[in-house]
Structures are given as C-alpha cells and as structure tokens.
C-alpha positions as CSV (number, residue, x, y, z in Angstrom):
1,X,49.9,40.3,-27.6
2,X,52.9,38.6,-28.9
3,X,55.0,35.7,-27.3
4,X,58.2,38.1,-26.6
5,X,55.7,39.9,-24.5
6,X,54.6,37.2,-22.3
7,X,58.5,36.4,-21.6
8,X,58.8,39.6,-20.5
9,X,55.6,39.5,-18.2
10,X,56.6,36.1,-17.1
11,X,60.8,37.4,-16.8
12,X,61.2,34.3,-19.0
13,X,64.7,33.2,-19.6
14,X,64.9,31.4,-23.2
15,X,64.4,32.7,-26.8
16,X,61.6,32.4,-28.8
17,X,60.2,33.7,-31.9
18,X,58.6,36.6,-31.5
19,X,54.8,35.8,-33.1
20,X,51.4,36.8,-32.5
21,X,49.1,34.9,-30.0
22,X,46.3,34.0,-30.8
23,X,44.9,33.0,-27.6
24,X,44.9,31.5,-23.9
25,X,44.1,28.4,-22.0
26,X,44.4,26.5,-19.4
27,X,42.1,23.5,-20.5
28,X,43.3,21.5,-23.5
29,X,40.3,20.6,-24.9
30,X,40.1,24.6,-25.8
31,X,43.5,25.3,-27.3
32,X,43.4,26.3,-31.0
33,X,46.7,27.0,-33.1
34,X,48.9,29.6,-31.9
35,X,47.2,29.3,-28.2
36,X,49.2,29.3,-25.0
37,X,48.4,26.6,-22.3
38,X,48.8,27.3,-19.0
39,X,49.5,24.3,-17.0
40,X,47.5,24.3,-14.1
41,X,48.1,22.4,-10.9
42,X,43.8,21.6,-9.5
43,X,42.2,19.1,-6.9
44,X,41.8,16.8,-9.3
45,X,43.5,17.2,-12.4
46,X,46.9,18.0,-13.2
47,X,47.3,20.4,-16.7
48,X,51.1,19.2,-17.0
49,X,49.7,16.0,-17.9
50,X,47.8,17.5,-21.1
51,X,51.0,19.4,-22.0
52,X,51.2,17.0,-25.0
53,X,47.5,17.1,-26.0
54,X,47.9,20.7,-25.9
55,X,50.8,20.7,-28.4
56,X,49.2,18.5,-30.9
57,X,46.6,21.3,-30.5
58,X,48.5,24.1,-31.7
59,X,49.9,25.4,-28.5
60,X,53.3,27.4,-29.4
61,X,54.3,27.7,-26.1
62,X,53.2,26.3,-22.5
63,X,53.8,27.9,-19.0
64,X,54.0,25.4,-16.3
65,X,55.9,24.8,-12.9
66,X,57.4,21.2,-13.6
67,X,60.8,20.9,-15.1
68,X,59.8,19.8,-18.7
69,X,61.3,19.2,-22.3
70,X,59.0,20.3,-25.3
71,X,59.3,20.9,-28.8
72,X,57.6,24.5,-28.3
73,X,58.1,27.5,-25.9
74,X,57.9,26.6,-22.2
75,X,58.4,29.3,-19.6
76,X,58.7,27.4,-16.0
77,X,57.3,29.5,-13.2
78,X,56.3,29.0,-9.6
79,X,53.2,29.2,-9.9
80,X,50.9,28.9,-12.9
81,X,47.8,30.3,-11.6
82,X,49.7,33.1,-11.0
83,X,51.1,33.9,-14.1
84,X,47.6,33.2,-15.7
85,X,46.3,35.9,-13.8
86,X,49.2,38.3,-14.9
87,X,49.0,37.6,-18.7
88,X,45.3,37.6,-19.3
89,X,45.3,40.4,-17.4
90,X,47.6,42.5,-20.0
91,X,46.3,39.8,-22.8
92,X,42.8,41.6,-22.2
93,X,44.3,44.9,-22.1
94,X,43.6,45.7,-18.2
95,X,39.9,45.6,-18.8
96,X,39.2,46.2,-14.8
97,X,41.2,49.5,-15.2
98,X,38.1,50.9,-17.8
99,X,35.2,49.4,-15.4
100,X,33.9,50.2,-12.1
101,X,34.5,46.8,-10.2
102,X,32.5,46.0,-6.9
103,X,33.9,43.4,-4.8
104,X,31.9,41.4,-2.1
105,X,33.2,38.9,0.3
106,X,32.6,37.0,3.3
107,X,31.1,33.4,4.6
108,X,27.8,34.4,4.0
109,X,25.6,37.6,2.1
110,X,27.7,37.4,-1.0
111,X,25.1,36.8,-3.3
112,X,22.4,39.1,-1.8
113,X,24.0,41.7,-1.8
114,X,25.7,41.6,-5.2
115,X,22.1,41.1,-6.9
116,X,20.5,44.2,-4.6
117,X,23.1,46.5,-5.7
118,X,23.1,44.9,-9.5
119,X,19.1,45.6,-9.2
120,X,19.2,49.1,-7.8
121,X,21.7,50.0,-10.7
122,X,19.2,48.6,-13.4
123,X,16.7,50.2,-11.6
124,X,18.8,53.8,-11.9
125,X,19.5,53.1,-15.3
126,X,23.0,52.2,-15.1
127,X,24.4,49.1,-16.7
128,X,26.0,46.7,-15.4
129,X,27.0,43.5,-14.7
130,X,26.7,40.7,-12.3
131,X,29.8,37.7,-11.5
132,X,28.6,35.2,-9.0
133,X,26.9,31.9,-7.9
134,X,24.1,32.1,-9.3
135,X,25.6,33.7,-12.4
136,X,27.7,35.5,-14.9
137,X,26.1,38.4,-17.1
138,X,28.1,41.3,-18.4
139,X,25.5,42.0,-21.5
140,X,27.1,38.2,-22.3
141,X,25.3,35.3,-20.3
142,X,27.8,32.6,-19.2
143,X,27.3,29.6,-17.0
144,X,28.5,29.9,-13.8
145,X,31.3,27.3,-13.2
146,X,32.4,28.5,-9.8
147,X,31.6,31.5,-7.8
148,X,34.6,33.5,-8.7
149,X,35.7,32.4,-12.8
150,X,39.6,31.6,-13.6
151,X,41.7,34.9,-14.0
152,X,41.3,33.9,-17.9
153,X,37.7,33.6,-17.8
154,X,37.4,36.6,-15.6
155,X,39.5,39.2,-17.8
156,X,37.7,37.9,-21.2
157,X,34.6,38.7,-19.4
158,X,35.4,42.3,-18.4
159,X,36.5,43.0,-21.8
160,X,33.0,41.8,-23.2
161,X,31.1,44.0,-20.2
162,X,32.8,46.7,-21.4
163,X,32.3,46.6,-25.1
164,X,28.6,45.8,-24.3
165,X,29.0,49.1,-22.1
166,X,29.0,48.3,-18.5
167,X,29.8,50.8,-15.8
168,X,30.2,48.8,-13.0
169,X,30.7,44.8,-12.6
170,X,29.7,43.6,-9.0
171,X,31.2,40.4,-8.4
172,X,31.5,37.8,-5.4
173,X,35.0,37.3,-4.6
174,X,35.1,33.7,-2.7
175,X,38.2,32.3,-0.4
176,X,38.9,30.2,-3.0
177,X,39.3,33.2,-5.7
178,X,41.6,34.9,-3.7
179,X,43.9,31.9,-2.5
180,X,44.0,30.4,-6.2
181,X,45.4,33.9,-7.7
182,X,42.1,34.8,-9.8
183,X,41.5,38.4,-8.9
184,X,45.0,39.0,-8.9
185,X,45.7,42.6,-11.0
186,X,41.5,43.0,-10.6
187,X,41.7,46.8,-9.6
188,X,38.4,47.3,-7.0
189,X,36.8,50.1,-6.8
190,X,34.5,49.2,-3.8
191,X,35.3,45.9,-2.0
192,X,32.4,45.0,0.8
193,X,33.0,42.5,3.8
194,X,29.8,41.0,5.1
195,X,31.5,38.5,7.9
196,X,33.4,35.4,8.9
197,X,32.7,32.3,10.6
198,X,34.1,28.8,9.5
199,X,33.9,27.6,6.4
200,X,36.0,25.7,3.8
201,X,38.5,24.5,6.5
202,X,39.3,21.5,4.5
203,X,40.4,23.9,1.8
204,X,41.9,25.9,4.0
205,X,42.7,23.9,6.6
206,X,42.4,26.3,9.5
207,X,41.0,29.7,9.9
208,X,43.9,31.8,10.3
209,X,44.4,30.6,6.7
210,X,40.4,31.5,5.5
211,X,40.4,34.9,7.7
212,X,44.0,36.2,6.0
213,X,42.6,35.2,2.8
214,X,39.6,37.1,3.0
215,X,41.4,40.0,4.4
216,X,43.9,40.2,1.0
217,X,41.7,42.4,-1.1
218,X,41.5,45.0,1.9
219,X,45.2,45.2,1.9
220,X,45.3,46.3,-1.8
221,X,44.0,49.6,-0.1
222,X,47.4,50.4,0.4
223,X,46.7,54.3,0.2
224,X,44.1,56.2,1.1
225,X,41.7,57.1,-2.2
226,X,38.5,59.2,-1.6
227,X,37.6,56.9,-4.7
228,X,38.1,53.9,-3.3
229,X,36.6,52.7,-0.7
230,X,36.3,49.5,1.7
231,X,33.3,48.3,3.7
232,X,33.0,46.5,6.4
233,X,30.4,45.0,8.7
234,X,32.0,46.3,12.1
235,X,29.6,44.3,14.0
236,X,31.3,41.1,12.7
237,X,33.2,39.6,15.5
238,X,36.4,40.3,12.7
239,X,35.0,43.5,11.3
240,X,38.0,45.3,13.1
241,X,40.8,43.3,12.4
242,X,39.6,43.7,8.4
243,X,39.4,48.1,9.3
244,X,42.7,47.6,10.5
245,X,44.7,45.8,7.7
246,X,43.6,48.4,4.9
247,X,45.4,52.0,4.9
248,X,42.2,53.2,1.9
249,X,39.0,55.3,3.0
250,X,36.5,53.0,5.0
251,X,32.7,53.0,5.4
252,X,31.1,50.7,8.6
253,X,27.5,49.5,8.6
254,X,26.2,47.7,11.6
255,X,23.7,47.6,14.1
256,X,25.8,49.9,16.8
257,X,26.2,53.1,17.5
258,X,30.2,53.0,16.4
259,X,29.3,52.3,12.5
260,X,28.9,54.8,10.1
261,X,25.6,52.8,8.7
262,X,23.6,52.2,11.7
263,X,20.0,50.3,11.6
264,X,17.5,51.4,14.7
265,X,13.9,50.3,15.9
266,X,14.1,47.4,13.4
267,X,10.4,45.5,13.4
268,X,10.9,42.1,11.8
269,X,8.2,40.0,9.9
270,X,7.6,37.1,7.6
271,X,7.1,39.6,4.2
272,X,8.6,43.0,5.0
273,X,11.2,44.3,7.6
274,X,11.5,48.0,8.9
275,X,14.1,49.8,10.4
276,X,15.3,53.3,10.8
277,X,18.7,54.1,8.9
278,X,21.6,56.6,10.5
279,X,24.4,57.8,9.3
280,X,27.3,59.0,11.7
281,X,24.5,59.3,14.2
282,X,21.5,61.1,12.6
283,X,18.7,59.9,11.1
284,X,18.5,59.8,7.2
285,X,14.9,58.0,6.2
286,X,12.8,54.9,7.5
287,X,13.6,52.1,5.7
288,X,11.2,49.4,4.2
289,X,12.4,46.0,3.1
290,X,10.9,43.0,1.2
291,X,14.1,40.9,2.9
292,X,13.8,39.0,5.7
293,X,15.7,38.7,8.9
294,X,18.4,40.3,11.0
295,X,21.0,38.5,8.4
296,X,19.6,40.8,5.5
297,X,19.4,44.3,7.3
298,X,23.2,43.9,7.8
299,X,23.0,43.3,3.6
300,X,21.2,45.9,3.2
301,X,23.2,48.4,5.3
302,X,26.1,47.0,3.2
303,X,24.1,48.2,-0.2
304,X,23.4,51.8,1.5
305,X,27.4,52.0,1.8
306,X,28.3,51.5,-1.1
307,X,25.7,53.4,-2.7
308,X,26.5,56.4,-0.5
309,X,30.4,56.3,-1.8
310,X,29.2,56.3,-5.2
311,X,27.3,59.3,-4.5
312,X,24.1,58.2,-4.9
313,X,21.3,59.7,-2.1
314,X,20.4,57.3,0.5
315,X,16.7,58.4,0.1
316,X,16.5,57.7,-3.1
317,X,17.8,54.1,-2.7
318,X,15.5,53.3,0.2
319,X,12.4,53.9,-1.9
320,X,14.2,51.2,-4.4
321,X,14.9,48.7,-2.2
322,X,11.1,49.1,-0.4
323,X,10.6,47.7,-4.4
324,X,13.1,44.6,-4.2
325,X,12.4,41.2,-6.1
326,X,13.5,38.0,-4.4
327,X,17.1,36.6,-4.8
328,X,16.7,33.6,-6.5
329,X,17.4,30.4,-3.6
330,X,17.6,33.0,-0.8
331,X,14.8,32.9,1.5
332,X,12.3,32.3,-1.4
333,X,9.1,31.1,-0.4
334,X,5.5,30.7,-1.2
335,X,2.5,29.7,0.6
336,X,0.3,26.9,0.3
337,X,-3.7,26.6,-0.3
338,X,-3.9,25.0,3.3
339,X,-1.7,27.7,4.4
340,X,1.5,26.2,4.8
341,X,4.5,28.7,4.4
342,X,7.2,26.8,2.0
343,X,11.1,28.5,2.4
344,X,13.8,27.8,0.1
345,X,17.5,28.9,1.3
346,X,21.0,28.1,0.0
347,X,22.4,28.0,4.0
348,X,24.5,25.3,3.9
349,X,27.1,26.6,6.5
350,X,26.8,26.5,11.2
351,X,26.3,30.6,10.8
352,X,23.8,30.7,8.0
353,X,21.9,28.2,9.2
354,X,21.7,29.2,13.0
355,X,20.6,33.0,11.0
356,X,18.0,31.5,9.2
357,X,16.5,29.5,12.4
358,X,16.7,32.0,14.4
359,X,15.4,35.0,12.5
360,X,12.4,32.3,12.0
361,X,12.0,31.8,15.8
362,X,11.7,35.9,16.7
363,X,8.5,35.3,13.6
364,X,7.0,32.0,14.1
365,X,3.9,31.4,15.5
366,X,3.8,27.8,14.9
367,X,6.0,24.9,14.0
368,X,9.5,25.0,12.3
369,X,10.2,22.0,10.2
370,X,13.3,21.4,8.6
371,X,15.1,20.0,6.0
372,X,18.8,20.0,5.8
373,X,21.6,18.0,4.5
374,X,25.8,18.7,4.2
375,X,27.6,18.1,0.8
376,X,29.8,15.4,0.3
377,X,33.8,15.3,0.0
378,X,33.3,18.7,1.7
379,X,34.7,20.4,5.2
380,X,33.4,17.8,7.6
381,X,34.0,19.6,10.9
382,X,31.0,21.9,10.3
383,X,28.6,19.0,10.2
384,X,27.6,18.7,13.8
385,X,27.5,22.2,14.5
386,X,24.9,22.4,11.2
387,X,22.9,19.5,13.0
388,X,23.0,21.1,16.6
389,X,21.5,24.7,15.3
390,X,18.9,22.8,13.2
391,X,18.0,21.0,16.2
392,X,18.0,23.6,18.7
393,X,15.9,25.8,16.7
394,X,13.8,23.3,15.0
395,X,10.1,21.9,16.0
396,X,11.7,18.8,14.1
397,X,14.9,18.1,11.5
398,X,14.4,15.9,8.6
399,X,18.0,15.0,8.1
400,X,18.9,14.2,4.4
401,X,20.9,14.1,1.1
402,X,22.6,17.1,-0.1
403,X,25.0,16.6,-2.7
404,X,26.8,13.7,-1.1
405,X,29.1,13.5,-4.2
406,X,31.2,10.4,-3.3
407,X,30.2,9.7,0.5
408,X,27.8,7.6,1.5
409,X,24.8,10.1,2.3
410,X,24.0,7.8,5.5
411,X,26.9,8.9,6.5
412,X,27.6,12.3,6.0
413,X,24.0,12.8,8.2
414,X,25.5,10.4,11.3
415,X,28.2,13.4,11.1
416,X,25.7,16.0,11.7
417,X,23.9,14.3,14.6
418,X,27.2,13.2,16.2
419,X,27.2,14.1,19.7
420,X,24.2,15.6,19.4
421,X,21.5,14.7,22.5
422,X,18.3,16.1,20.8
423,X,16.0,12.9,19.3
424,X,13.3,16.1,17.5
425,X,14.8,14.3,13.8
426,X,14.0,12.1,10.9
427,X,16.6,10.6,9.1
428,X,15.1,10.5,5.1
429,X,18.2,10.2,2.6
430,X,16.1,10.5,-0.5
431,X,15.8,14.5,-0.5
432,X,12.4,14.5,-2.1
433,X,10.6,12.0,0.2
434,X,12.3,14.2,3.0
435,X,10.6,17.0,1.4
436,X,7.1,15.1,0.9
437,X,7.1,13.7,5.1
438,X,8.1,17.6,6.2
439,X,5.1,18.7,3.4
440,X,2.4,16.2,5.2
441,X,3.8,17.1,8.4
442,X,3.3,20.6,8.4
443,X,0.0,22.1,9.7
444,X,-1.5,25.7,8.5
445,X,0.4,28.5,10.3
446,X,3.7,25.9,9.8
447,X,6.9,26.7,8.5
448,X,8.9,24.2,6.1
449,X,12.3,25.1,5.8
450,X,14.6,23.7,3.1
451,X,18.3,24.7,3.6
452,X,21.1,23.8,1.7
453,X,20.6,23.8,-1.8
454,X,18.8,27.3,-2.9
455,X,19.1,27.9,-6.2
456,X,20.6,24.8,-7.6
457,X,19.2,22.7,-10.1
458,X,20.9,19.4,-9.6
459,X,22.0,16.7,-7.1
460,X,25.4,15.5,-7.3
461,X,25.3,11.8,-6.6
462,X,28.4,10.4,-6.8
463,X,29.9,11.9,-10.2
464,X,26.3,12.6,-11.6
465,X,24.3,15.5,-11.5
466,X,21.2,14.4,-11.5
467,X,17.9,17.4,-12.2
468,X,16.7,18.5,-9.2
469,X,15.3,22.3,-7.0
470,X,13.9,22.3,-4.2
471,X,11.6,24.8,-5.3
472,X,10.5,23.0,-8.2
473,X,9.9,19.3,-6.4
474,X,8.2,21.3,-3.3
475,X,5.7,23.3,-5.4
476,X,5.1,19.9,-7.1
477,X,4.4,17.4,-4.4
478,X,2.3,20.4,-2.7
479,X,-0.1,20.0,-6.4
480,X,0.6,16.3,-6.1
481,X,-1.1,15.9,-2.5
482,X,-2.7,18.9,-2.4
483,X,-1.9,20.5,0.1
C-alpha cells in the first residue's frame, strides 16, 4: 500500500509523496521506518502524546483527531479507531473477504461456544481458527490482549490464518469491539447472539447503549443472503428485538416451541446432560452432552445452528459433541479423594452467576460453597446483585479478592453484600486462604464453587499481576491437606 492510497481511504486533504508503506501502528514502541501511527484516543493513554516518539521512529505520516503541526504527513480525522479499522483493512488486502468468519456475541456463552464449534471443525477436519479470551490461534499463536484484538491486530491475523490455510475463523466479538470500531469492514459470514443482561455499564454507561451495540453486527445483514446467516437465542428476553433489526436469513434456537432449534425432555446432571433436539418441530436425534447446565444447552443449540447453515448434518454433529473436552475455566472441575467435587468458572457477571448457582441447585445433593469476588475499577452496580445470587443460592459465600486492580478489595466485597440481609458469608480477602477455609469446609458429596476468575493465570493487584489459577492453587492445597 502506498501513502497516496491511504489519503484517498482516509479523503485526506494535503499532498504528500507518494511512497511505499512499510507498515502500521498504533503503539509507538512498534513503529519502524516508513510506518504509519495511528494516534489513538484509550482509557488511559492518549497516542497523540507519542506522536513525536513516533516520528523519531520513522513514522512518515501520523493519522490523528487533534489539530497538530508535524514535520511528516498528518491526516486529521474524527475518529482514529475508525480509520485504523478502514486502512488495515485494505492494508491486509480484505483478508475477511477470502475466509469464512464466525461471529459470537452476548454477555455470556462467548467463549463456549466459539471453542465447541472450533472443536467440531478440527474434529471434521476442517481448519480453522479461533479469536477470543482465552486465545488467538489462526495456525499462528498470539497472546490474547483483549477479547476482540485492535482492527490492526485483527486484519494481520486473518491474513496469517489464511496463508496457513484456514477456512473459517470463529471469533468473540465483545461490546467493547464493536463500540471501539475493531470489526469494522470484518465481513461475517455467521454472527451468533447468545443473550443480554447488564454488563459493562461503566463502559457503556447504560444499557440502551450495550444492547444497540451488541445489535450492530445484526444490522450489517442488510439483505437477505441464503449464505449468510444470523442466530439468535429467541428465548433471550431481547432475542426479538435482535430478529427484528437484521433484514439477512435467520436461524432461532431456544427451549420453545417458536425456535427453529428447539431442546425437549432435557435430564440434567453433574457429568453429562441429555436432551432431545427439533428442528421446526420434528425430532432430529437425542442428544448427549459432556456440558453442564441449562446455560450450555442453549450453547449448544447455538453450535447445531450454525452447523446446520453450513450444511453440515445435525446427526453427525451430535455424535461429536457426545465427545466434547472441557473449555478451559468453564465449569472445569475435578473431584477430590474424600469426594469433594472442585468447580472452576469464569462467571463474573449477576446472570452468569445466578446460571451457574442455579443449574447447581436442580443437581446438588449436598452443600454449595462458594467463592466469589468482583474486579476492581470495574462496573460497580452489578456488585450487589453478584452477592445477592451467591447468597440465595449458596449453603455459604466466601466473599473475596478478584482482581481488585486499584480498589481496596475490602471494599469492592462491602459492595457486593450491600443491602444484602443474608449473614450465610465469610469475608476472606486473600483469594487462596478463601479457597483453603471453602476446601476444609466442604464435606464428601459438597460442592466448592470458584467463580470469577476461570481461566486466568494472574491476580491484578493494584498495577501487578501477580501468578495465580484457581485451578492450579485448589488442586494444590487439596494435596497440601489432603483432602
């Protein structure tokens, strides 16, 4: 790409010498010579004020939204996340154009169901390639920095899924993705809605704002495509207002008899859940899952979907999915010698939480203990409805750290009790001792639930992120005190 090109891409108004670029990006510490920095406006940091580092870098030209003086190229625009979007996107060459791309968004399910349908294509042989929380693989590993990358990050990593021959990339698509302009030009093949409730309101600031955000990918269905294809969880107290703002071909999965997907006579337990699978009101095969929960037959029926509009028989994937591995962080668990059953889940929001809990309850035959915590410098209005569902559905709540990031930790857990009548809680701020009481608690037949954190690896205390899985410290103070 040369720089006339991105004047034209960005209707740039000065003159510049038309060279080659070399390269894009919006951090300074990665501009090279002949690079283009993107100024980018973030939470935190402010790019305009690297403009200058950037130049002594090599930049030959900057794109920004300040009204600036520089010795090199500067295109001012109104927004700089958008115009990042639109030049890597040509920069790249329109890599989503050449690839199948699977979108998935909603509060919660995101990362279940891009990992079942990333499994069942390895499983059919098909490559492909997975964009997420938990991680970015497209035949290239990259750490995953957020759960949808930067529109520069995103397009560099199409083009390398490609070239290491991908068919499909299955991504989750968060709030934040959409808001902040990164899938912008992203041509979706399949886009999946799992469901709403609040979240990210400090982001956002109110849910009008996170439910119209969400609903943006849906209205790039503009015209119906029998190759296309949106769908959505109709159950979802929203499902319908998300049918309604996309003109494109629609599938519905859901538990009644309106959606297209339907689950019947569903038997729940622990290890394994069954259910009956309909399409448009017949009956297509009995379906058996590892997955637990009411929460994951809706992800399932998502994955059926999806693998029905890419042609694939429904049969065929129900004797894959009887095979499924465990997503990393959701609902992984183990049992110990004294018979103590250990769950690990990333539910960190009022809805996953109260899914989890209560999914537990219709299983249980003993106690539920729990351990949960909120993240610091995060949406605080969620807090007490995250304590009042652990409560209600608890035996007891060990109320702890998270990632407290900046707050005081004390605090952040007074917001989650907060009006709150229920005294069946511990208050433990070191998350491991919390861990260690809820493990010497726990009697055989008990349940120890640890919510929050999943798969992560590390607490963020203050500005440090220190090593740290719940898996990994549970399985070790259960060898510790054996038991």
């Amino acid at each position: 790409m040369r720089l006339e090109e991105i004047k034209k891409l960005l209707d740039g108004r000065l003159d510049v010498e038309d060279v080659e670029i070399k390269g894009l990006a919006y951090d300074s510490r990665k501009v090279k010579a002949g690079f283009v920095f993107f100024a980018i406006k973030g939470e935190v940091f402010d790019g305009h004020d690297y403009v200058e580092k950037a130049i002594k870098k090599g930049a030959i030209a900057v794109v920004g939204e300040d009204d600036l003086s520089m010795p090199v190229a500067y295109f001012r625009v109104h927004s700089a996340k958008k115009a990042l979007a639109r030049v890597s996107h040509y920069f790249y060459g329109k890599p989503s154009n050449e690839i199948k791309m699977v979108g998935v968004t909603g509060t919660n399910g995101k990362t279940s169901v891009t990992h079942l349908i990333h499994y069942i294509y390895e499983h059919l042989g098909v490559k492909n390639g997975l964009i997420g929380t938990n991680s970015w693989d497209v035949g290239v590993k990259k750490e995953a920095v957020n759960t949808t990358p930067m529109s520069l990050d995103l397009n560099e990593m199409l083009r390398l899924g490609i070239e290491n021959e991908r068919e499909f990339v299955i991504m989750e698509v968060s709030s934040h993705g959409i808001k902040e302009n990164r899938v912008d030009l992203i041509d979706f093949d399949s886009f999946i809605y799992t469901n709403l409730s609040e979240d990210h309101l400090d982001y956002h600031k109110n849910f009008d704002d996170y439910m119209f955000t969400k609903m943006r990918p849906f209205m790039w269905f503009s015209t119906y495509d029998p190759l296309k294809c949106a769908i959505i969880n109709i159950d979802d107290e929203f499902g319908a207002y998300f049918v309604s703002v996309t003109n494109g071909r629609v599938l519905t999965y859901g538990l009644n008899d309106d959606a297209d997907f339907q689950a019947r006579q569903i038997v729940y337990g622990l290890n394994r859940t069954s259910f009956d699978l309909h399409f448009k009101g017949e009956f297509i095969c009995h379906v058996e899952s590892p997955m637990f929960g009411k929460y994951n037959v809706y992800n399932v029926l998502a994955v059926f979907a999806h693998f029905y509009y890419d042609g694939w028989n429904p049969k065929k994937i129900a004797l894959i999915i009887k095979g499924l591995p465990s997503v990393e962080g959701r609902f992984e668990k183990f049992t110990t010698e004294t018979g103590v059953n250990v769950i690990i889940d990333y539910a960190h929001t009022p809805d996953s939480i109260y899914q989890v809990l209560t999914s537990l309850n219709v299983v249980a035959r003993s106690d539920i203990i729990t351990i949960v915590g909120a993240g610091g410098d995060r949406d605080k209005t969620k807090r007490p409805l995250m304590g009042k569902h652990a409560l209600a559905l608890s035996t007891h709540v060990y109320f702890t750290s998270d990632n407290p990031r900046s707050e005081n930790p004390q605090n952040i857990i007074y917001d989650m009790i907060s009006g709150n009548i229920k005294t069946n809680y511990t208050i433990v701020i070191d998350r491991k001792d919390a861990i260690e009481k809820a493990l010497k608690q726990a009697k055989p037949g008990d349940l120890v639930v640890l919510l929050g954190k999943g798969h992560e690896k590390t607490q963020t205390i203050g500005e440090i992120a220190h090593p740290f899985s719940d898996m990994d410290i549970a399985k070790q103070l259960v060898k510790e005190n054996r038991l």
